[in-house]
Structures are given as C-alpha cells and as structure tokens.
N, C-alpha and C positions, 0 to 999 in steps of 0.2 A: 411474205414470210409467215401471216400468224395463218393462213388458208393451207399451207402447206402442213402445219403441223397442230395436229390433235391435243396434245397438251397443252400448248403455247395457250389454242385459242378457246379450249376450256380456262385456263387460269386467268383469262381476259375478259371471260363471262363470269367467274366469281368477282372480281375485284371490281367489274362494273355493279353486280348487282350490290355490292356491301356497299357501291357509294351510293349508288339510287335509296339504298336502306338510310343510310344518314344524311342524305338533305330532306326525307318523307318525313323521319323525326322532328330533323330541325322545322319543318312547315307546321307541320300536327303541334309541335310545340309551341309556334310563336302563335299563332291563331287560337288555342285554348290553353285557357287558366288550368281547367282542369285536368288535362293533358299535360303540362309543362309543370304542375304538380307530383304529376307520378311521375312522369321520367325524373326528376327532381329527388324525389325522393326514394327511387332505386337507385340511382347515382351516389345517394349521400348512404344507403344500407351496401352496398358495392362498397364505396371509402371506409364504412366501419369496418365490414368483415377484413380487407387487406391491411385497416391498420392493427386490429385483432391479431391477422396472424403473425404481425411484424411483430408487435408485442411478446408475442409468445413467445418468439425464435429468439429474443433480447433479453427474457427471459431464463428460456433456457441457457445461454451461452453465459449469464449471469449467475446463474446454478454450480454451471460448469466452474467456473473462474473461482467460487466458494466453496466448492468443494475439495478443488487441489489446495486451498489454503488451511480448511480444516485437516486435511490428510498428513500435510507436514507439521502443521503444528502437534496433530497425534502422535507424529512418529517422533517429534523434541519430545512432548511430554512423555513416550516411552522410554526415548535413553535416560531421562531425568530421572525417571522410577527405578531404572535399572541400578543407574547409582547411587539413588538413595535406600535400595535393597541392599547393593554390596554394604555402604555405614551399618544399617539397620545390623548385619550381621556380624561387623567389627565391634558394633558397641553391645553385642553379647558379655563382649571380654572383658570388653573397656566401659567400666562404672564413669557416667556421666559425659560420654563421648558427644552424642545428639544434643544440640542447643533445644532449650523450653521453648525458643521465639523462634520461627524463621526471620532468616535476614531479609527479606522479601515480603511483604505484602500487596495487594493492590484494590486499587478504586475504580469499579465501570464506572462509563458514563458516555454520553452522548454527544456528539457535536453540530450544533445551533449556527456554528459560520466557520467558512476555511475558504484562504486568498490561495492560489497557487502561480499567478501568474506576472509575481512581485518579484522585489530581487530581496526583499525582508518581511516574508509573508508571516502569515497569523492563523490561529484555529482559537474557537471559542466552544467552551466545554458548558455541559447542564451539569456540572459540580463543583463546589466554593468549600469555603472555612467551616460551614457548617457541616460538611458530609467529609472534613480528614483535611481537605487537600490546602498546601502551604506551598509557599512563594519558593524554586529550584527545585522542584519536586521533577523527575524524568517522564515520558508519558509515550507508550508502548502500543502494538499490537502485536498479532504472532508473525508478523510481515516484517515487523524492522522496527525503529525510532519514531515517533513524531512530531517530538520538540519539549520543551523547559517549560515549565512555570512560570509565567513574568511575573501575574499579578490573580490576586483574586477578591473576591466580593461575598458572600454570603454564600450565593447559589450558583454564582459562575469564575470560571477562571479563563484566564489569557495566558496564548501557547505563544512562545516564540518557535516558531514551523522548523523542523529538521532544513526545509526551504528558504532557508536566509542564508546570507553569504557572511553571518557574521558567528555562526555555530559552527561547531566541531565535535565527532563522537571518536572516541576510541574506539579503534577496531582492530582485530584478527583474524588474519587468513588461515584457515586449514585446508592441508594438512603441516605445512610451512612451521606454523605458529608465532609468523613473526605479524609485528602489529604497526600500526602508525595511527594519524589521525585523517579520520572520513569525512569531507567538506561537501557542501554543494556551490558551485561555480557558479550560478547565474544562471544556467541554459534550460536542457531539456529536465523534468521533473522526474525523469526515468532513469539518469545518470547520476553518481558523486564521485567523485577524485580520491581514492586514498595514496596519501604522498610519504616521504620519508621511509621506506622501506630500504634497507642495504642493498646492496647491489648482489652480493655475495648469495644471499638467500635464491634458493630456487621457487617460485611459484608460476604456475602455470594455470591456463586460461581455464575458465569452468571453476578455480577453484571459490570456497565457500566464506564470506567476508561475515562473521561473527562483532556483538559489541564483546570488547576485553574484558572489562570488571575492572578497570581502572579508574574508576570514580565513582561517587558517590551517588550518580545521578541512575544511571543506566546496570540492572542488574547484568552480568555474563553471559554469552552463549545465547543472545535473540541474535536470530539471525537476519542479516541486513541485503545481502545480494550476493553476484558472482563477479569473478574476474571477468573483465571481457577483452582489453588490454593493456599493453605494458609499455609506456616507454621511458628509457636511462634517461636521467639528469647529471650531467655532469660528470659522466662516466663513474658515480659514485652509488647512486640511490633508483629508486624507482619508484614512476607513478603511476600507478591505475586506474584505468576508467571500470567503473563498478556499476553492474545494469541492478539496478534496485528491488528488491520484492515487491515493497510496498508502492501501491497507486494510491497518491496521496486525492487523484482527481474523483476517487472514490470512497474517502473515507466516511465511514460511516458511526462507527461506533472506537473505543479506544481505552485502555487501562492506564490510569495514574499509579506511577512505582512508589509504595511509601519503603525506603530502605528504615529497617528498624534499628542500626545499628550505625546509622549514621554520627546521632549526637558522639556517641559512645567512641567513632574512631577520629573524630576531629579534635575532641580533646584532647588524644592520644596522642595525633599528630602536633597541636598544640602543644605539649608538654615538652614534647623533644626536640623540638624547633627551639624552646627556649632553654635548654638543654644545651644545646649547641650554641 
C-alpha cells in the first residue's frame, strides 16, 4: 500500500524522521549536562511564552466582562441624571423641592476574604467604624446586592453574603412592576428564586429584576438579574428562577450603602406603630 502511493509514503518519511528527531534529543540529552540544560531551558522559555499568551487572552476576556459592566452602570447612571434633570427643573417653581442631603451615600472599600461555596457564606471588607460603616448597613456594586453588615472592628467589617440561605432582598421586575422577595437557595451562585409574585401579573422571560426600595438596607433600582423562568405555585402565585448579574466568584471591590435618612424614617415608623 505505502509503494503504491506518493503521499502516503512521503508522510511516512516525515513522521519517521520527527521520531529519529526525538530519541537523538532524548540521547544528546541524557549523555550531557550541558545539552540537557539548553533543551531545558528552551522547554521552560517555550512554557513561559504559551503561559504569556494564555495570560493575555484571560486578560482580555477579563477586560471584556468589565467593560460590559461599566457600560450598564453608565447607562443606570444616565437615567438617574435624566431624573434628576427633570426635579432639577420642577424645583425651578417649587421653593425648596430638592432635599440638602441625598438619601444615599456610599463607602468604597476592598474585599480581604469571600466564602462562596457555603450554604451561609461571608465576605470581609478593608472598612470598620472608623471609615463610617455600622452594624445592617446594605453593601452594593453596579452588578446587584452583596450582603448586610454583621459586625465590624475599627478597620474591617463582616458581610453576611447575599449567598446565605438565611437573606432576603426586595425586589422588582420591570416592566410588570410587581415585586416579591429574592432568596438564594443553596445551589448554583449564578441563580436566586424570586417567589410570591400573583399569578395574575404578566411577566415575561428576559425581564429585568431591580432592588425595590422597600427597606432601609438596599437603596432602589440596582439592578440585580433577569427573568429566566417561571413556574405556578399553587395555581396562585409565581416563582422565578433569576440568572444574577453579579459574579460573586469575582468580587473584587464593593460600596457600603450609608442610607442618610434611615434614623429619620424609623422613628417615624416608630411613632405610628405606637399610634396604633
């Protein structure tokens, strides 16, 4: 067969000679130090350059992933501006419309440890008592949630992780605008459950899972993930499975929410509770 054909018995002459190539190596090798040196050490410049370019391509693809994430956060912070352009021009009319304080402030800071593969995981922050932050304080990025205040120390605090099965965030779907509460379940760190939705309400897959602004923790309108699906409870309500923004396997940096008008509306609620 290989006499009969030209190709065959060309490609039979390559692949002999590339092995005669690699056992000459391997002799030249084992017989000198100084030979088994340089092959040695083009071997290990060969493993830098491909781990280099691996690098780079992880890199890039790292770039990419932060960049779609700065892009949507521009575009929140655009509508944000937009409505606080239209107030800006209502309180032309309206003496004293615009609050002195925003209700929102916030605290960077870094994160020094994060569990993700717990069923009541943890993140540890490089900010305490001395740089603002205090014990139920909410703690953000432009991605989503990423957990409470448990405790803090001077210069660090302790997160209980949007990732415990013992948390819960308010949340709203638009364009619906109906809301429930957003758990995570134990499993994939990519998933959460929003439940309690009526039945009656229409929402539909892709749609956009916002925090509500029904606590004091979490300011309105960060946005948390999408719909992905739906299924009836009890022929009453519905529950979704919600594909998350945030990679919590990636966190890296993170803003503590100080709401400035918290003291201010617990009293309030305070008062009327006793009111009642």
């Amino acid at each position: 067969m290989w006499g009969r054909s030209p190709i065959l018995r060309g490609l039979a002459t390559i692949i002999l000679f590339l092995a005669l190539e690699v056992v000459s190596i391997l002799f030249i090798a084992n017989d000198s130090v100084f030979q088994r040196v340089k092959i040695s050490g083009a071997a290990m410049y060969l493993k830098s350059g491909v781990s280099s370019v691996t690098s780079d391509i992880r890199y890039y693809f790292w770039l990419k992933e932060h960049n779609e994430v700065l892009l949507r956060e521009n575009q929140r912070l655009k509508e944000q501006l937009a409505i606080y352009r239209t107030k800006g021009e209502m309180a032309d009319t309206l003496e004293g419309f615009l609050p002195t304080t925003p209700d929102f402030t916030y605290i960077p800071a870094k994160i020094i440890s994060n569990s993700t593969n717990k069923l009541n995981n943890f993140i540890i922050i490089n900010r305490g008592s001395r740089h603002g932050v205090k014990k139920d304080m909410g703690v953000i990025t432009p991605e989503g949630v990423v957990g409470v205040i448990s405790s803090v120390s001077d210069n660090y605090a302790y997160i209980i992780s949007f990732l415990n099965i013992n948390q819960s965030v308010s949340a709203r779907i638009e364009p619906s605008g109906a809301f429930g509460p957003l758990i995570w379940e134990g499993r994939s760190s990519d998933y959460a459950t929003l439940a309690e939705v009526p039945y009656h309400i229409k929402v539909s897959v892709g749609d956009t899972v916002f925090t509500s602004g029904f606590s004091t923790i979490y300011p309105p309108d960060v946005p948390l993930g999408t719909i992905r699906r739906s299924t009836v409870i009890r022929g009453s309500h519905h529950k979704f499975q919600v594909k998350l923004f945030q990679n919590f396997g990636s966190l890296r940096y993170v803003s503590v929410v100080v709401n400035n008008k918290k003291d201010e509306l617990n009293q309030f609620l305070k008062e009327n509770e006793v009111r009642r």
